[in-house]
N, C-alpha and C positions, 0 to 999 in steps of 0.2 A: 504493500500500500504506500510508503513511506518511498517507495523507488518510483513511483507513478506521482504523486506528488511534489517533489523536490524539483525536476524538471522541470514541471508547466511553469511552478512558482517562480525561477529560476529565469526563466522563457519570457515572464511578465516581468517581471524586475527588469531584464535587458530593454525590452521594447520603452516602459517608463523612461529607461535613462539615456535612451539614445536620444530622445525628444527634447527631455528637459537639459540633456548636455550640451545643443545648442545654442542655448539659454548662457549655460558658461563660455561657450566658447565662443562668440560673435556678438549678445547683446552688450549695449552699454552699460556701465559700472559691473554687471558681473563677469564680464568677461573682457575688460580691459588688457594688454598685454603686461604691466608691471605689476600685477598680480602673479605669484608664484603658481605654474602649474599643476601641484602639489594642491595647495590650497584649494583652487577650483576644482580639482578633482576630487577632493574629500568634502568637499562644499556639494559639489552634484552629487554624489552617492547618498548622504544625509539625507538633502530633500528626496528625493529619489526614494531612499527607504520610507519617508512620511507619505508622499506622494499618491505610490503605491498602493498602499492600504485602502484609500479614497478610491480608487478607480477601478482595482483587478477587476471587478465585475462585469465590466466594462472590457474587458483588454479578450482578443482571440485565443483559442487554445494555441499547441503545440500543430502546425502544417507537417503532413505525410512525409512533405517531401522535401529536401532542402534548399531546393530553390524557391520553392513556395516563402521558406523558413528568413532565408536573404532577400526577400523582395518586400515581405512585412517591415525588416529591417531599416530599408530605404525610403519605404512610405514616412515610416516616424522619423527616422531621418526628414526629410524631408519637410513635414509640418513642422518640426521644432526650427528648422531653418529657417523656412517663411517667415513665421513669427518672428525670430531672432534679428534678420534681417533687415525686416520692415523696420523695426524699431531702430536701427544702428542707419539706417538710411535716415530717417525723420532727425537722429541725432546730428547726423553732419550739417544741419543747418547753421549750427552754433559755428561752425570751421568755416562753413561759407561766411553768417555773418560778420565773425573776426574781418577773414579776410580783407574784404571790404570796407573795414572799420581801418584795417593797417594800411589801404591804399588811401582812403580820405583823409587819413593824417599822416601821409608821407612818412609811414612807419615799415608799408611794405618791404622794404630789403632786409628787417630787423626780423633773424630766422630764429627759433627756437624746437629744441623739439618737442613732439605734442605726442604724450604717451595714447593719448585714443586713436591719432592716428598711425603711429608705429615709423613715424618721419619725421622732417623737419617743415613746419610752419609758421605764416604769421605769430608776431610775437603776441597778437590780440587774440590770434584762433587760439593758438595756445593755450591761452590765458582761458578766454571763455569755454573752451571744450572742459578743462578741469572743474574750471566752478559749475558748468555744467552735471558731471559726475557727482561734485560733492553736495550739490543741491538736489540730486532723485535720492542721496540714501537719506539727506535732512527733510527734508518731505514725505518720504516712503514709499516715492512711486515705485521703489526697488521692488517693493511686497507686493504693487498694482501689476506688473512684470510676473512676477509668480503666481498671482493669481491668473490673470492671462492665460499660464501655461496651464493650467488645472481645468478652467475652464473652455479649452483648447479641443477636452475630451469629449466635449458637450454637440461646439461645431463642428469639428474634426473628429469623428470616433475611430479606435484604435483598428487599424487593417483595412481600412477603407481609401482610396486612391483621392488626394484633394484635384479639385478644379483647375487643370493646369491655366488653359487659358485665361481663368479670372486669375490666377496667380500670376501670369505674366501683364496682364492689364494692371491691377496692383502695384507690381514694380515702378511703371509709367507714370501711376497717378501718385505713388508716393516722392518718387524723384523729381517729380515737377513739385509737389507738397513743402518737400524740404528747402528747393532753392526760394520757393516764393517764401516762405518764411522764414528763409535769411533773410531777404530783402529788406522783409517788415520791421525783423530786427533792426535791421544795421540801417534803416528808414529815416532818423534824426542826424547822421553823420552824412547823407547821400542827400539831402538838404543843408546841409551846412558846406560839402563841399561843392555845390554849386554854388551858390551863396557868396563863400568867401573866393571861389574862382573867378567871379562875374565883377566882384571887388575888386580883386586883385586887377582884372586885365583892364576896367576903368582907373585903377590908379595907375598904371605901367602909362597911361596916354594922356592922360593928365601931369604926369609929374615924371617925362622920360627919362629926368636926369638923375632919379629914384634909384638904387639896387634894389630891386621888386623881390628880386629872390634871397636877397641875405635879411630882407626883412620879414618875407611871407615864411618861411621855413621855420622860425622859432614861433612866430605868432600861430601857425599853424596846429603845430605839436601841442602848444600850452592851450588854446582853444578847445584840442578834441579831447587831451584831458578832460579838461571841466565839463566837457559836456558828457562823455563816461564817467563821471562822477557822479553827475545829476543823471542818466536815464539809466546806469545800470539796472536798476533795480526794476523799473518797468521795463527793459528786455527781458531780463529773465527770467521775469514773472508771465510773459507774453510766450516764452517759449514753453516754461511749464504746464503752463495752461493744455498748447496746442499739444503737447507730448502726452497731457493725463489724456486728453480726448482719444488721442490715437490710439494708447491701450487700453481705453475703452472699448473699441470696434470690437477685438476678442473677446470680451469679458459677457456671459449669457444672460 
């Protein structure tokens, strides 16, 4: 009995954690790359063990055959990826916004590297990709992100094939998603540097005998400061917003 048993259990445990693995290994904050591998992996098995218990009912037996057995595999594979994804796509908005933030204040050649994105970027993306991370576990969208995946089993049930082509329309509508709300973010600096451009080049002709550039370049810098002083707090409370909403869509 105990040899018939152990197997299926065994069979549902892996499928749970192939899913919820995705989760570590490509969403934002949990699967960041300066997290130890180690950790994320003993962090997935944990939830995974809790997870579990909630769903087997839910989850297929043991396939005849084993390619049957690998292709259940790749399905959860698979939805935990979408899911993962989606969200780490909506996240690069903040690396767009940066970015953009570091060209309207003439900061763009100021490279850093940005642990979410596993290179070197704007020293603004930078900046905000991290406060981004440290603001879903101060908030707890991290938990919104886990619930997501639990209720994942509800939209997506275990062994069933998802939607490819809505899945590939999703990608489209998320990646237009994200860049427009860079935009929105970085929206008070993409007015200030037309603004101060439209200044600048009626001072340059009014007053030729001006150095326009050894003046605009400091004024410029000390400008976008203060005004990333004053709107941080409404960016990324504009971005949190939009991020609770998106893992929303999963949740039943």
């Amino acid at each position: 009995m105990l040899q018939d048993v152990l197997p299926a259990e065994a069979f549902g445990f892996l499928l749970v954690l192939v899913r919820l693995g995705a989760l570590f290994a490509f969403a934002p904050a949990f699967g960041e790359q300066q997290i130890p591998q180690r950790i994320r992996v003993a962090t997935a098995l944990s939830v995974t063990g809790v997870v579990y218990f909630m769903v087997r009912d839910g989850l297929p037996g043991i396939p005849d055959k084993p390619l049957l057995m690998a292709g259940l595999i790749v399905v959860e594979f698979m939805i935990g990826l979408m899911i993962a994804m989606s969200i780490r796509l909506l996240f690069n908005a903040l690396n767009i916004a940066g970015t953009v933030v570091a060209f309207q204040t003439s900061l763009a050649a100021s490279q850093q590297f940005d642990p979410t994105q596993g290179t070197q970027s704007a020293i603004f993306a930078s900046f905000m990709s991290v406060l981004g991370v440290t603001l879903i576990f101060v908030t707890d969208l991290h938990l919104l992100m886990l619930e997501a995946m639990i209720d994942s089993y509800l939209l997506f049930p275990a062994g069933n094939m998802p939607p490819l082509d809505d899945f590939a329309q999703a990608v489209l509508d998320i990646v237009a998603t994200a860049f427009l709300l860079g935009i929105q973010i970085a929206a008070p600096f993409i007015v200030f540097g037309v603004v101060f451009n439209i200044g600048l080049g009626l001072t340059a002709r009014l007053m030729p005998q001006l150095p326009v550039f050894f003046v605009a370049m400091p004024l410029n810098i000390f400008v976008g400061f203060l005004i990333l002083l004053i709107a941080l707090p409404a960016m990324m409370m504009w971005f949190l917003r939009a991020f609770e909403q998106h893992i929303s869509v999963f949740l039943a």
